[in-house]
C-alpha positions in Angstrom: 11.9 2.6 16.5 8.6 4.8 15.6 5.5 2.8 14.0 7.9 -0.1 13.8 10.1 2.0 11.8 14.3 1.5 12.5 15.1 5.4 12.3 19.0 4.0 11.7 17.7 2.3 8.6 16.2 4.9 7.5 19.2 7.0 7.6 21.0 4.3 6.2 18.9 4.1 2.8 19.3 8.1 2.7 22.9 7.6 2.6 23.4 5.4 0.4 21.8 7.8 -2.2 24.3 10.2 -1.0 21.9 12.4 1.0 21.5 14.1 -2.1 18.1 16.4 -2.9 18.4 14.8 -6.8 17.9 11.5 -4.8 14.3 12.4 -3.2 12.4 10.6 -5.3 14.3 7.6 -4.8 15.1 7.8 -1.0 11.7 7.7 -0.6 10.8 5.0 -2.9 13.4 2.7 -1.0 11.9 4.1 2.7 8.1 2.9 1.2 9.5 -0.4 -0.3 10.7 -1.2 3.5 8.1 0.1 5.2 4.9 0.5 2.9 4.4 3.9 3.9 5.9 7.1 4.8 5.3 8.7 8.2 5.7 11.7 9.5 8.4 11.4 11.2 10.2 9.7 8.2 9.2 13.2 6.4 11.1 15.3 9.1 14.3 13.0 9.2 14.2 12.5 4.8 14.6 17.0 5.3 17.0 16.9 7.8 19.5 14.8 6.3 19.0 16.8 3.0 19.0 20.1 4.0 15.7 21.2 2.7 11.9 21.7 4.3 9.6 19.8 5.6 7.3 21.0 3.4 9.0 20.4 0.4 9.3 16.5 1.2 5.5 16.2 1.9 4.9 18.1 -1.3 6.3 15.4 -2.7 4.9 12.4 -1.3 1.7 13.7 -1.4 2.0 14.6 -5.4 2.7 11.4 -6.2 -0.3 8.8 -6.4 1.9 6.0 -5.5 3.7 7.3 -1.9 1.5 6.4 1.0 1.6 8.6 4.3 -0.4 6.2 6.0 0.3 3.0 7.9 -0.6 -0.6 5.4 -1.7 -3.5 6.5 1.0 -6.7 5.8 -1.2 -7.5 2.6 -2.1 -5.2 0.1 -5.2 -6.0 -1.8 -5.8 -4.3 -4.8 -9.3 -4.3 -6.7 -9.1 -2.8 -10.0 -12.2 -0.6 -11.0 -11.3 -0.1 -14.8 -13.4 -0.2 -17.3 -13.3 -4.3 -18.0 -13.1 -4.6 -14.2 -15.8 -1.9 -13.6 -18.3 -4.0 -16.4 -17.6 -7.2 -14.6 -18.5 -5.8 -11.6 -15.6 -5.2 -9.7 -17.6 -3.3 -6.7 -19.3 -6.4 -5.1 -16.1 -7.6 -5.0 -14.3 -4.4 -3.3 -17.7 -4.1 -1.2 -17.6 -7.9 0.0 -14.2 -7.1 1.0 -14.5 -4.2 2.8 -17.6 -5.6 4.6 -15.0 -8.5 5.4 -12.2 -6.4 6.2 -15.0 -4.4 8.7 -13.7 -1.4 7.3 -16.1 2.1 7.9 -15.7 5.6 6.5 -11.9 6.6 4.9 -10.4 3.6 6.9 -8.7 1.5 4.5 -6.8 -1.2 6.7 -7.7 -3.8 8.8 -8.2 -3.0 12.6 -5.7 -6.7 12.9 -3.0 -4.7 10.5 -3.3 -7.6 8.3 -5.0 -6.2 5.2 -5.1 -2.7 3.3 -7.8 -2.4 0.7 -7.4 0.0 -2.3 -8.7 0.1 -5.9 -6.8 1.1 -8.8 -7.7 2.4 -12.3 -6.2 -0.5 -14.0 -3.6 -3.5 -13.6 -3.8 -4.1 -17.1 -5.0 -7.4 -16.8 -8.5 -6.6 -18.5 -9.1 -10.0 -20.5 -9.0 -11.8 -17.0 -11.3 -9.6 -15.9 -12.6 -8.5 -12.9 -9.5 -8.7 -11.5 -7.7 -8.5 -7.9 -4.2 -8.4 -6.6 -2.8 -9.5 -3.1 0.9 -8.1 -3.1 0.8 -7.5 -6.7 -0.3 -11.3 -7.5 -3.2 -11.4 -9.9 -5.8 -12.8 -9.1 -8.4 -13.2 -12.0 -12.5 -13.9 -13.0 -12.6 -12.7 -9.5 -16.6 -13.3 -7.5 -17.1 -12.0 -3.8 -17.3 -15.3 -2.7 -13.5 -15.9 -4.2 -12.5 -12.9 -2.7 -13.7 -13.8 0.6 -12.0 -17.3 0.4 -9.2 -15.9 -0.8 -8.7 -13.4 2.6 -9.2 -16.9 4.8 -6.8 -18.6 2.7 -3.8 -15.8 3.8 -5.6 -15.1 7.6 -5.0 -19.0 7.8 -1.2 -19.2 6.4 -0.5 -16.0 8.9 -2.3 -18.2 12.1 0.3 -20.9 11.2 3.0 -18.6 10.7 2.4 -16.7 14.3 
């Protein structure tokens, strides 16, 4: 097991597509939806089992906006910077959480693996504007302070799930 990722699971998802090249997209849609990211080691065994470079696979993932190459935390928090969002100011929000989060420079998840902060162009939610999501559940008319509480509200429920 590499970065908590079951190598024998993963070649069990790229079989069951067949270890087919047609199938790349979707092997490593199903690999993220497990593991929320794709590492490099992942990469290497995805062209292995499909007969094709290494280089091709990253090309890939890294094309596409929504594969991740880097380790997420166990909640994904989303803060949408769209236009309504963006009026409504949506950046205290993100700031307040990243100051919460104690995130500095590129880093975008929690030192405790429990959160990974991201913006997005839109989740089409703009009358409830600004808006943020926690494992895609909206949360809307978003403040900083609400933001805050809502990050204590799921570091709480994980305390009394440990």
């Amino acid at each position: 097991m590499a970065n908590g990722i079951s190598m024998q699971h993963v070649e069990e998802i790229i079989d069951a597509h067949g270890a087919e090249v047609r199938n790349l997209i979707a092997i490593m849609q199903d690999i993220q939806g497990e593991y929320k990211y794709l590492s490099p080691e992942v990469l290497e065994k995805i062209a292995d089992k499909l007969g094709i470079g290494v280089a091709k696979v990253y090309s890939v993932a890294t094309f596409y906006e929504n594969f991740s190459l880097e380790a997420k935390g166990k909640n994904i928090v989303k803060v949408c910077d769209g236009t309504a969002c963006h009026v409504r100011k949506s950046q205290p929000i993100y700031d307040a959480i990243r100051e919460n989060l104690s995130l500095t420079g590129r880093q975008k998840t929690s030192a405790d693996g429990l959160f990974t902060l991201e913006t997005v162009a839109c989740l089409g939610a703009c009358g409830l504007a600004p808006v943020v999501t926690v494992n895609d559940q909206v949360h809307s008319k978003m403040t900083p302070d609400e933001a805050i509480r809502l990050l204590d509200e799921i570091r709480s429920k994980e305390a009394q799930n440990a």
